[in-house]
Z-matrix of the N, CA and C atoms (Angstrom, degrees):
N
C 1 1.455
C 2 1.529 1 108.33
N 3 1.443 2 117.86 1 130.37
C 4 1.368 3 104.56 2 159.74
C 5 1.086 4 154.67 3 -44.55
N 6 1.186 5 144.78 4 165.20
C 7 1.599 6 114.59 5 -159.87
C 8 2.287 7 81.05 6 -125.33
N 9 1.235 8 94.73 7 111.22
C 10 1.663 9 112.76 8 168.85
C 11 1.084 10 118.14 9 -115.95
N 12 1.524 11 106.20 10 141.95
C 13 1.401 12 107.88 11 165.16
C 14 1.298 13 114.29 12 -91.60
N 15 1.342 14 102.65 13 -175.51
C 16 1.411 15 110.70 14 -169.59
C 17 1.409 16 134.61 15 -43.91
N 18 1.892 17 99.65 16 -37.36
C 19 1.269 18 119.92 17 -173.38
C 20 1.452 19 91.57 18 -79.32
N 21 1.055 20 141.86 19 -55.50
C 22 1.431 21 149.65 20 -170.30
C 23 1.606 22 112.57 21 -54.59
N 24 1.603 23 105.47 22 -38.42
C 25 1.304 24 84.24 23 -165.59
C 26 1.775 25 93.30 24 -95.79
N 27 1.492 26 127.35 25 -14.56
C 28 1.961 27 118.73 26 157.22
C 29 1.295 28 124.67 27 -56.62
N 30 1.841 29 106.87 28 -2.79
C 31 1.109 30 103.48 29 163.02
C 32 1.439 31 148.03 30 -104.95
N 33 1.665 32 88.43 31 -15.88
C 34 1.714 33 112.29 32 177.69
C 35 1.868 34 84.98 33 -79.05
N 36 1.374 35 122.54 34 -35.65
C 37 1.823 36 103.44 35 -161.83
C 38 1.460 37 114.69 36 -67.78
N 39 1.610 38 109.35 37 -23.88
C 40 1.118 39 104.83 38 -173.86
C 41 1.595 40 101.91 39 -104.28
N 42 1.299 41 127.10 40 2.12
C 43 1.592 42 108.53 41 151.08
C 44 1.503 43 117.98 42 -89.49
N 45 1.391 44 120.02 43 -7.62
C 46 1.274 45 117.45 44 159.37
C 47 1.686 46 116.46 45 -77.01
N 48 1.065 47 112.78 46 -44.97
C 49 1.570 48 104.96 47 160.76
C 50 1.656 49 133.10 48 -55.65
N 51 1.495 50 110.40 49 -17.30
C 52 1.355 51 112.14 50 171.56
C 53 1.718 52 112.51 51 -102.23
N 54 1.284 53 114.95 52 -13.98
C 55 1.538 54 115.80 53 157.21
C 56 1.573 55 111.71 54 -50.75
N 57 1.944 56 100.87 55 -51.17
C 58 1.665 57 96.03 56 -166.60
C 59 1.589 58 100.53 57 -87.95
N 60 1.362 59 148.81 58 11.21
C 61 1.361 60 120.05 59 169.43
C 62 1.466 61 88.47 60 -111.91
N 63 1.196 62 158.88 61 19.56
C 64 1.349 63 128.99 62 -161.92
C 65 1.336 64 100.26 63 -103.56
N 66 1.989 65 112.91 64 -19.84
C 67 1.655 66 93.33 65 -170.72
C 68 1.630 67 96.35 66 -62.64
N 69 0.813 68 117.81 67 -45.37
C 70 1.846 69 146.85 68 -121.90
C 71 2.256 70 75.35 69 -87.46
N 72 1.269 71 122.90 70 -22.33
C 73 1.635 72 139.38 71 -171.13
C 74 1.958 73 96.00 72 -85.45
N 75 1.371 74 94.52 73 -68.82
C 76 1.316 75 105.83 74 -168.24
C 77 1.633 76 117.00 75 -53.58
N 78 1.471 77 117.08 76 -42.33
C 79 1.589 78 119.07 77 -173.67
C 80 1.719 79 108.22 78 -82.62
N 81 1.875 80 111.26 79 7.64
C 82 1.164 81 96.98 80 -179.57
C 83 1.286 82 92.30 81 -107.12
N 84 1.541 83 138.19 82 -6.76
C 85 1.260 84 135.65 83 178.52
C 86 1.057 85 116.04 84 -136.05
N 87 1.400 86 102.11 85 136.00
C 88 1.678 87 110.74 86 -167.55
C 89 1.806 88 109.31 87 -94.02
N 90 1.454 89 121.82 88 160.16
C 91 1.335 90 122.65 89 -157.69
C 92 1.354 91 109.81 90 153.23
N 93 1.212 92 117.01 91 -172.90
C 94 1.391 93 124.02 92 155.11
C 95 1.447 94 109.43 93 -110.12
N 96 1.452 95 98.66 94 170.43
C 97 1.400 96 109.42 95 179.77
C 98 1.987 97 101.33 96 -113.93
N 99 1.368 98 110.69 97 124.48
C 100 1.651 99 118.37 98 155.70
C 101 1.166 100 106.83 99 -84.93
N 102 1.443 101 133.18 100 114.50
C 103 1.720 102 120.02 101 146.23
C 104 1.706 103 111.60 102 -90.16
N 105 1.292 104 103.72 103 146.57
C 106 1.573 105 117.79 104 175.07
C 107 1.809 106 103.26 105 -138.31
N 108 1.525 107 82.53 106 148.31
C 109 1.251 108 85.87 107 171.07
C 110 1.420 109 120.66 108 -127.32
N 111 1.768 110 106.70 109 132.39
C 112 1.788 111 109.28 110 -159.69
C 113 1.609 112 89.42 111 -117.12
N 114 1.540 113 92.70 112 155.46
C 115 1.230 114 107.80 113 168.89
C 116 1.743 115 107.78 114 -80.72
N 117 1.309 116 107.81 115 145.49
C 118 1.545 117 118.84 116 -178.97
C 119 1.703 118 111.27 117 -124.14
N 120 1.055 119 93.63 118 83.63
C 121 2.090 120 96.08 119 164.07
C 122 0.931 121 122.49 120 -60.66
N 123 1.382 122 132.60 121 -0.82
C 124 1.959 123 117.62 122 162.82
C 125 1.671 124 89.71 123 -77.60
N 126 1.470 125 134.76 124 -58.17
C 127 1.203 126 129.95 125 -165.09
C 128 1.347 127 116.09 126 -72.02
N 129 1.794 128 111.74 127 -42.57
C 130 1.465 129 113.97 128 -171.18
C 131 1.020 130 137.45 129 57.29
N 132 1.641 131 95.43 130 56.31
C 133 1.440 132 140.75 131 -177.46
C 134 1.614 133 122.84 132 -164.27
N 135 0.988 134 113.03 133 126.70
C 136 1.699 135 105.11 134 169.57
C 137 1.853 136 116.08 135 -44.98
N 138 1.130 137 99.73 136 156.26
C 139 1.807 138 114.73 137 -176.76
C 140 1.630 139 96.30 138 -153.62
N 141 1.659 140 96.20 139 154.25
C 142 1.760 141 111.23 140 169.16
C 143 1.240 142 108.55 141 -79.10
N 144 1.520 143 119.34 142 141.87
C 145 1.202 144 104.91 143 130.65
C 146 1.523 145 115.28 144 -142.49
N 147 1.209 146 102.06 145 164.49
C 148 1.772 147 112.02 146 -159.40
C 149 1.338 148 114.31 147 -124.80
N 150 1.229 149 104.82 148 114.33
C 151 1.848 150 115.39 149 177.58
C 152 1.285 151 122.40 150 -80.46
N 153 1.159 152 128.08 151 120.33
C 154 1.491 153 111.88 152 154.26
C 155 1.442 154 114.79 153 -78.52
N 156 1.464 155 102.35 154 130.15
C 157 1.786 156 108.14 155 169.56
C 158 1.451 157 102.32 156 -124.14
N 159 1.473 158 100.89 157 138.71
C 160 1.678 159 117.31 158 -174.27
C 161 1.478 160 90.52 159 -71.08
């Protein structure tokens, strides 16, 4: 297991929590999807993230 701190590891939980609601987000709203990818300094590593735009 990696060794995280605090900030690191409030940040992997809540991108694991937006992996699991977004399908269950996306098929209730229609749009497109943007993904971008940002750099994240609590982790210090790039991560997705994905917009819906109407």
């Amino acid at each position: 297991m990696p060794d995280l701190s605090r900030r690191g590891f409030i940040a992997a939980a809540i991108a694991a929590g937006t992996v699991r609601s977004l399908p269950t987000l996306a098929s209730k709203v229609g749009g497109r999807r943007v993904l971008t990818l940002v750099y994240d300094k609590s982790l210090g590593m790039m991560r997705a993230v994905e917009k819906l735009v109407p």
